[in-house]
Each structure stands twice: as structure tokens, then as C-alpha cells.
N, C-alpha and C positions, 0 to 999 in steps of 0.2 A: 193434372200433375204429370208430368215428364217419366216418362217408362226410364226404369234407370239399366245402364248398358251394362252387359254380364260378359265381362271375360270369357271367352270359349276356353275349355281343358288345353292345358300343352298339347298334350296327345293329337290332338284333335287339330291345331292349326300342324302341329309335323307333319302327321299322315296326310293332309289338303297340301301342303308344299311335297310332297314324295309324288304323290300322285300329279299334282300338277306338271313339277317335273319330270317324270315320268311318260307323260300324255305331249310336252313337248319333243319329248326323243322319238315318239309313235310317230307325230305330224311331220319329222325333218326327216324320215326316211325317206328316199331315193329311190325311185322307180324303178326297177329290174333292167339290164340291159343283156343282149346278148348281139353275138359276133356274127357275123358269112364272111370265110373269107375266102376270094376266087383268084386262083393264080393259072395262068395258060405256060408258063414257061415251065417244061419238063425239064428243061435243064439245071437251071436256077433250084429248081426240086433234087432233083439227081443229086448237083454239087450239093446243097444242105444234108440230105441223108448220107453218101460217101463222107464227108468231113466228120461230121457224129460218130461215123461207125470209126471211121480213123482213131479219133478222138478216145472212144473208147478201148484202144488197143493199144492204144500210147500208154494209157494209164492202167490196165492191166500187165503191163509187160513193167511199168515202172511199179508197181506193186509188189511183182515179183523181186523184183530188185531189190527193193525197199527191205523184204523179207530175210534175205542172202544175204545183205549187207549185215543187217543184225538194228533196223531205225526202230524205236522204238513207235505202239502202238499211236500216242499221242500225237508222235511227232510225222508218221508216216503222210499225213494228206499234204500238208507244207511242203517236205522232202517232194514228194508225188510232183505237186505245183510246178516245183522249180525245174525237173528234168527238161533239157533243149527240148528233149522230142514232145514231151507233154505242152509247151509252151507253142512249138510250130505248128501242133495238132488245134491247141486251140485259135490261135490266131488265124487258121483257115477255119474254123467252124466261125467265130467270128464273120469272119469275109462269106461266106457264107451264106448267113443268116439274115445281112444285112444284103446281098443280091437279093435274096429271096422276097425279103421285105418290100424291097422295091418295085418288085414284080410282082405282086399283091396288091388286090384292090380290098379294102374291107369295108364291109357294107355293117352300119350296127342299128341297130332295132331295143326301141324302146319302149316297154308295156304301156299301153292307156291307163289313165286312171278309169276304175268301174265305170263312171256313166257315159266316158267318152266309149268302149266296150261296148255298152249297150245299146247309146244309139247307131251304131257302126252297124249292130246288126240289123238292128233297127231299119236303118237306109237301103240293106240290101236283104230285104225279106227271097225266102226261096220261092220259085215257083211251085204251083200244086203238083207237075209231076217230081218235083226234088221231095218237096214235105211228105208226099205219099213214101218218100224213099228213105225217109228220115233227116233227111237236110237240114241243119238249121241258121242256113244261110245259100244264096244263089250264088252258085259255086263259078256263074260266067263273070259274076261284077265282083263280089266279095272280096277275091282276095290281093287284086291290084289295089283294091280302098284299102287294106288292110296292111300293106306294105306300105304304101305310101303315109300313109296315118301313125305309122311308128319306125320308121327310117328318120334316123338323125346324123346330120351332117357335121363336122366341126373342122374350122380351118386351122390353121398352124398356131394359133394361140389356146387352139384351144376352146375358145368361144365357134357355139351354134349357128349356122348360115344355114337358108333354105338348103332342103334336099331334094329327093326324089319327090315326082307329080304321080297320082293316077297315072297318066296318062304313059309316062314312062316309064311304072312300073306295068304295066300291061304288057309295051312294047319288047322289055324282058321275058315276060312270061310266053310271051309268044312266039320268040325268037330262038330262047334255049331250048336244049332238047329237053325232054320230061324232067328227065331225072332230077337235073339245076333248076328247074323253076319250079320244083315241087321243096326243092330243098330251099329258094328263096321264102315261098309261100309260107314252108314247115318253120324257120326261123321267127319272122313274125308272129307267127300263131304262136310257138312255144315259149315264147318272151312274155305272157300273155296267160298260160295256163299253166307253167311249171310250178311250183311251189318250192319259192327259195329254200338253202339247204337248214337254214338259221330259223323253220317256221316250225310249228309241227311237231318238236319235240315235248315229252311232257320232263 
């Protein structure tokens, strides 16, 4: 005799669709990414900082105005906008920002998923005098695999192209002075162990 089929409770198929739903928005999360960005042109820096500071004394001094004149609270940031001088201040930060940009390299780094993580360390176990030191990875190989392993590249669309190698990223860390290739190293690693700002909350 044929088991006869039993309706599951409404409840019961809502709560499986919530949760299903639910477990699809878990899955389609997005791997952390974080920025380096290395600019050599002091200039190009200089002009961005001077134009900002300009920028904000355009709009201080128009504020005043604003005040004297009698614009009301509402209406003051508009009014502000429009002043010549507020408008030439920003058009040179503008200008600015995009010298700046262009003299900027940025380099972006994107977390592993856990097991790629693990075997990463995996590959570069420390030596026993590092683990006597508490190491938990060989600090000569490690962190060129680990730059290279989460450096991502994107061309003008947009879309992914190979990036940096091992091998390249070593050839950086050997090149700059401390500080910048500890600050490459420290990027990758922190893309990696920060805990985004959206986690953690209760």
C-alpha cells in the first residue's frame, strides 16, 4: 500500500525558503579586497593637498558671505556652490586629483578563500629556528607567495588579467626600502585577517 504524501505546515516550507534564501546571499558574498597605493611624484601630491586647502578657504570665506548676506540656512550650500571663487577652487582640485591619479600606481589584493589560506601556509612551513621564534610561516618565502596569491589585476573594462608572479613580487620586496615592502607584505596579510566592518556585530 503506497505511504500517502503529507503536506509539510506553511510554516515549515516559509522558514526552508527564508533560510534558503538566506544561505544564497551567504554564498554570493565577495571576497574582501583592499588597496596599496604608491605614488613617487611629490608634486602631483603637493598640487592635490594645496588645491584641497584652497578649496576649503574658498568655501569658508563664501560661508561667511553667505552669513552677511542674510541666505538662508537651507539655501546656503547651493549659494556656496555657485561663488566664482568656490567654482575655480574646485575645478583646480578637480585638476588636481586627476594629475594625482595618474601618477599613481594601485596595487589591490584580494583575500583567499580559507583553504587556499591554509594551504599557502602550508607550502611555506617556517624553519625550526623561525618556529622556535614563534613563526608561523617562513618569513624568506612566505610573503612574496602571499602577495602574489592575492594581487589582482583588472584592465580598462574592468574584467581580470594575470597579475603579479612570485617572482616579481619578491623582486619588489627586495628592491624597496623596508618600510614599502613591509607595507606591500602588511596589505596582503590584512586583506586576509581583518574582519570586515558588517561582521561581528551582535
Amino acid at each position: 500500500m503506497p505511504t500517502a504524501f503529507t503536506e509539510p505546515p506553511a510554516y515549515a516550507v516559509a522558514a526552508d525558503a527564508h533560510w534558503a534564501a538566506k544561505m544564497a546571499r551567504l554564498k554570493a558574498r565577495t571576497l574582501p579586497e583592499r588597496s596599496l597605493r604608491v605614488c613617487d611624484d611629490d608634486e602631483a601630491k603637493k598640487n592635490a593637498t594645496d588645491a584641497a586647502l584652497e578649496l576649503a578657504k574658498a568655501r569658508t570665506t563664501a560661508r561667511a558671505e553667505s552669513v552677511e548676506q542674510g541666505i538662508a540656512e537651507a539655501d546656503r550650500e547651493e549659494w556656496m556652490l555657485a561663488r566664482p571663487a568656490v567654482v575655480a577652487a574646485q575645478l583646480r582640485v578637480d585638476g588636481a586629483e586627476r594629475a594625482l591619479e595618474d601618477a599613481t600606481i594601485v596595487l589591490v589584493f584580494r583575500a583567499l578563500p580559507r583553504p587556499a589560506w591554509e594551504q599557502l601556509l602550508r607550502d611555506h612551513p617556517p624553519t625550526e629556528a623561525q618556529a622556535d621564534q614563534g613563526m608561523e610561516y617562513n618569513v624568506e618565502t612566505y610573503p612574496a607567495a602571499l602577495i602574489a596569491a592575492c594581487h589582482i589585476e583588472r584592465d580598462e573594462s574592468g574584467g581580470e588579467v594575470p597579475g603579479m608572479s612570485e617572482l616579481e613580487a619578491q623582486e619588489l620586496l627586495d628592491a624597496w626600502p623596508d618600510s614599502e615592502a613591509k607595507a606591500l607584505f602588511t596589505c596582503a596579510l590584512l586583506v586576509n585577517q581583518t574582519l570586515r566592518a558588517d561582521l561581528g556585530k551582535g
